[in-house]
C-alpha positions in Angstrom: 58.5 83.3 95.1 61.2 82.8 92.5 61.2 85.9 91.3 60.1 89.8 92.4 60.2 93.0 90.2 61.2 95.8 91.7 60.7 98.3 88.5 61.5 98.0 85.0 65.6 98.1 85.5 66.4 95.9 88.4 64.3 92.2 89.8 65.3 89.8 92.6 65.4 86.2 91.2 65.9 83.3 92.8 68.9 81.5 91.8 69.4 77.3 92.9 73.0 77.3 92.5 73.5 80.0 95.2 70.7 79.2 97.2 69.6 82.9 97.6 68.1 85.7 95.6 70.0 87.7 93.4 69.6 90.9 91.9 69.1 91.4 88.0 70.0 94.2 86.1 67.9 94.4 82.9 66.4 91.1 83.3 71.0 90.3 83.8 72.4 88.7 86.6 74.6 90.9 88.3 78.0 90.0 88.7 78.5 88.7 92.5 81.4 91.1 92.1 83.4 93.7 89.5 86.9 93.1 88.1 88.4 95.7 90.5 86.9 98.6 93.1 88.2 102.0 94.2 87.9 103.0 97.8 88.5 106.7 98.5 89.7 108.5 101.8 90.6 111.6 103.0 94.4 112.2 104.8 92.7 111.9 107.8 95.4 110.0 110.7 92.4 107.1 111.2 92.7 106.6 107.1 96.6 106.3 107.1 96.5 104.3 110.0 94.1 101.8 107.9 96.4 102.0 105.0 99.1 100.9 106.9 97.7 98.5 108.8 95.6 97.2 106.6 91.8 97.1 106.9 88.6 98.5 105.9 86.6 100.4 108.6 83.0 99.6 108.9 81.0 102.7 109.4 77.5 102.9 111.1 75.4 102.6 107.9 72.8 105.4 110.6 75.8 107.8 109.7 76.1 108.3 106.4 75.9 111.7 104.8 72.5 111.0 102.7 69.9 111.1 105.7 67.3 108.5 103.1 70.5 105.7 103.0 70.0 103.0 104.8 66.9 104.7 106.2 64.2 102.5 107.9 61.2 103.8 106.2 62.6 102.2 102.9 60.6 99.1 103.8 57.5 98.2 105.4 56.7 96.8 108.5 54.9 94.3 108.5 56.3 92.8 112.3 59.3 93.9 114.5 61.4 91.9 112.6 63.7 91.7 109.3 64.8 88.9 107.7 64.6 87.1 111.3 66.4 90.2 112.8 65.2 93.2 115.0 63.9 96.1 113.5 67.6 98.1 113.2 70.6 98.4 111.7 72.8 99.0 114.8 74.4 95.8 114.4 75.7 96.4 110.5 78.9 98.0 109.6 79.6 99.0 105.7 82.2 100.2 104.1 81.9 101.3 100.1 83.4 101.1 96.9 83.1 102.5 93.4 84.1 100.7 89.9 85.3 104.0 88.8 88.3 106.6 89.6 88.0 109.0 87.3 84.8 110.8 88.7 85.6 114.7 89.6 82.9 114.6 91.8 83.7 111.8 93.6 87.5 113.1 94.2 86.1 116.6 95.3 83.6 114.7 98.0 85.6 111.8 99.2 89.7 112.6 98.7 89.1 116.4 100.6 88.8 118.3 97.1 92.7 116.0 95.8 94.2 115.9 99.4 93.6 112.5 99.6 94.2 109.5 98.0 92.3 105.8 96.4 93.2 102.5 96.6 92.4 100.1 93.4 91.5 96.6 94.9 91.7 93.4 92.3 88.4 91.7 93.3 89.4 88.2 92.7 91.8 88.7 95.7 89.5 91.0 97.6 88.9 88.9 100.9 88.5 89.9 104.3 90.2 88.3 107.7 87.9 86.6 109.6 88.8 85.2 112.4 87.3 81.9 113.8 85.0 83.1 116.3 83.7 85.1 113.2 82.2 82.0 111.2 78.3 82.7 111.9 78.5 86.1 111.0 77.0 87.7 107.8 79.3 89.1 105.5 78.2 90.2 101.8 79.6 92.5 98.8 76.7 94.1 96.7 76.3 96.3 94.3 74.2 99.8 95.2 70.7 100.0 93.2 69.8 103.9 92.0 65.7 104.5 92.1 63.4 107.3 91.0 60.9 106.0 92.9 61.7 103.7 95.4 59.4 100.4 95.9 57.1 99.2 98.3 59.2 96.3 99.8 58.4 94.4 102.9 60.7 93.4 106.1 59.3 89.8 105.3 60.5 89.5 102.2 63.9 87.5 102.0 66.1 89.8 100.5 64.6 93.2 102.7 67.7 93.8 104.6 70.0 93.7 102.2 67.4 96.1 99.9 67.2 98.8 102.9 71.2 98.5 102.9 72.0 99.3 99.1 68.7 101.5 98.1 69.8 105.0 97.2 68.4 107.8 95.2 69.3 107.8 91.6 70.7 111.4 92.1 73.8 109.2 93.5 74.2 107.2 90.3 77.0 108.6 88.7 78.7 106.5 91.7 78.5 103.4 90.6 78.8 101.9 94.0 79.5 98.5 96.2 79.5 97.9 99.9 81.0 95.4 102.2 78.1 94.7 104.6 79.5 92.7 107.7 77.5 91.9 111.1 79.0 93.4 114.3 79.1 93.0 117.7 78.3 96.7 118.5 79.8 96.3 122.7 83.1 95.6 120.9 84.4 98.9 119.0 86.9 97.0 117.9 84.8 95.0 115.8 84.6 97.4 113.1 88.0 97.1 111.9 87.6 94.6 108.9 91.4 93.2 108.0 92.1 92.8 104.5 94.7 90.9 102.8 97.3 92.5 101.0 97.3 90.7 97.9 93.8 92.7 97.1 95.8 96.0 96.6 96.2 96.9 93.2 97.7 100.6 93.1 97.5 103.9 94.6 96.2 107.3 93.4 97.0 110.4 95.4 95.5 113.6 94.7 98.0 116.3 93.1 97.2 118.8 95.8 97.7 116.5 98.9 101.3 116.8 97.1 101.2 120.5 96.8 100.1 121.5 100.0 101.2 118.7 102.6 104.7 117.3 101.2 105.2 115.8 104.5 101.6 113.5 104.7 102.1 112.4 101.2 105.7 111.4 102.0 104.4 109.3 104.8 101.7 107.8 102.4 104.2 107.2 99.8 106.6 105.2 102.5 103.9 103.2 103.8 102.6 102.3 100.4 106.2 101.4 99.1 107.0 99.1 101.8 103.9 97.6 102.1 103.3 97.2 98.4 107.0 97.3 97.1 105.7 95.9 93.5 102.6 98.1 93.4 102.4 101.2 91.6 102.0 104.7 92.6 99.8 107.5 90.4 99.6 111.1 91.3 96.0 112.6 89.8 95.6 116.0 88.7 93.3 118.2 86.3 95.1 118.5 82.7 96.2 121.5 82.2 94.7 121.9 78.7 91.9 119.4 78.3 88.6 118.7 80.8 89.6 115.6 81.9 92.2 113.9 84.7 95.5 112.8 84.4 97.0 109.9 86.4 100.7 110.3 86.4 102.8 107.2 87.5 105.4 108.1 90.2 106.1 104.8 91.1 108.3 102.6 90.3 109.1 104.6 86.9 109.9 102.8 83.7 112.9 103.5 81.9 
């Protein structure tokens, strides 16, 4: 089983070098991972808490606002088991990234319509804190597939979990997605902060009306940024007045 076709835009193929299959884009290879991701939040206290602590929170993948992600019925069942594993998802924790900040959609959704903020991460340093006791556990970055039709797959197919984990309709698209798909112990909730290290960060956008409207949370952003990330620069993103598209202003450090 070296290779399987999932439909005419993306195939699992086995690859020796990796020992695993990997997905293909147009008969591609898909890069195990983008120059850089965006993560978005809202100004939520758990989201400023993760900025200044820094780490990724893995949300229950059972939770997530498109009821056919990461839904069960994506696959079929041949046994009560996945991949080796129990027929659920309880033990997974995801969190998700986009290649692109310039999408007004994706501000409106996932910043609180500009109250909130992104975080560009440089890839190459995007690694996670694991601590020793972590070593047998299954961590993974992929990239989210968009279907019209989604295919029959089975649970005893080698790459079914991670297929039921990245699936989405291809109304979501325009997303251009990744996820961080780490194991958990779910009796620890704990165990869903995911440390990152701070040489990932890249920059910060904050949406022009977190500014307008709550001067005081986008001051503490701002100082927690700035002394976390004293070299790292600071947009502010707003509509243009004048043209259909967005602006990223730099507000930090300025160049003179």
């Amino acid at each position: 089983m070296n290779e399987i076709i999932l439909n005419h835009k993306y195939k699992y193929r086995f690859i020796d070098s990796l020992g695993r299959m990997l997905i293909h884009i147009y008969d591609k290879p898909c890069p195990l991972k983008p120059a850089k991701l965006f993560k978005f939040y809202n100004a939520s206290l758990n989201n400023i808490a993760s900025l200044h602590e820094g780490y990724f929170w893995l949300s229950k993948p059972q939770d997530f606002n498109d009821p056919f992600d990461c839904n069960l019925n994506l696959i079929t069942h041949e046994n009560l088991e996945i991949d080796g594993k129990p027929n659920s998802i309880e033990d997974i924790g995801i969190t998700c990234f986009t290649e692109i900040n310039d999408e007004w959609l994706m501000w409106a959704h996932y910043t609180n319509n500009y109250r909130g903020y992104s975080i560009e991460f440089n890839t190459e340093n995007l690694r996670v804190r694991m601590d020793q006791d972590n070593n047998n556990r299954h961590y993974s970055l992929n990239p989210v597939m968009y279907f019209n039709e989604f295919p029959e797959v089975k649970n005893t197919q080698p790459f079914a979990m991670e297929y039921l984990l990245t699936a989405k309709n291809i109304r979501w698209e325009y997303e251009k997605e990744w996820r961080i798909m780490y194991s958990i112990d779910t009796d620890n909730k704990y165990d869903r902060i995911l440390f990152y290290e701070p040489i990932a960060v890249k920059a910060l956008y904050i949406g022009y009306r977190l500014l307008d409207e709550q001067e005081s949370v986008f001051n503490l952003i701002e100082s927690i940024f700035t002394s976390k990330y004293p070299d790292k620069p600071i947009y502010i993103v707003y509509p243009d007045p004048k043209k259909l598209e967005m602006v990223f202003y730099k507000r930090y450090p300025l160049d003179f």
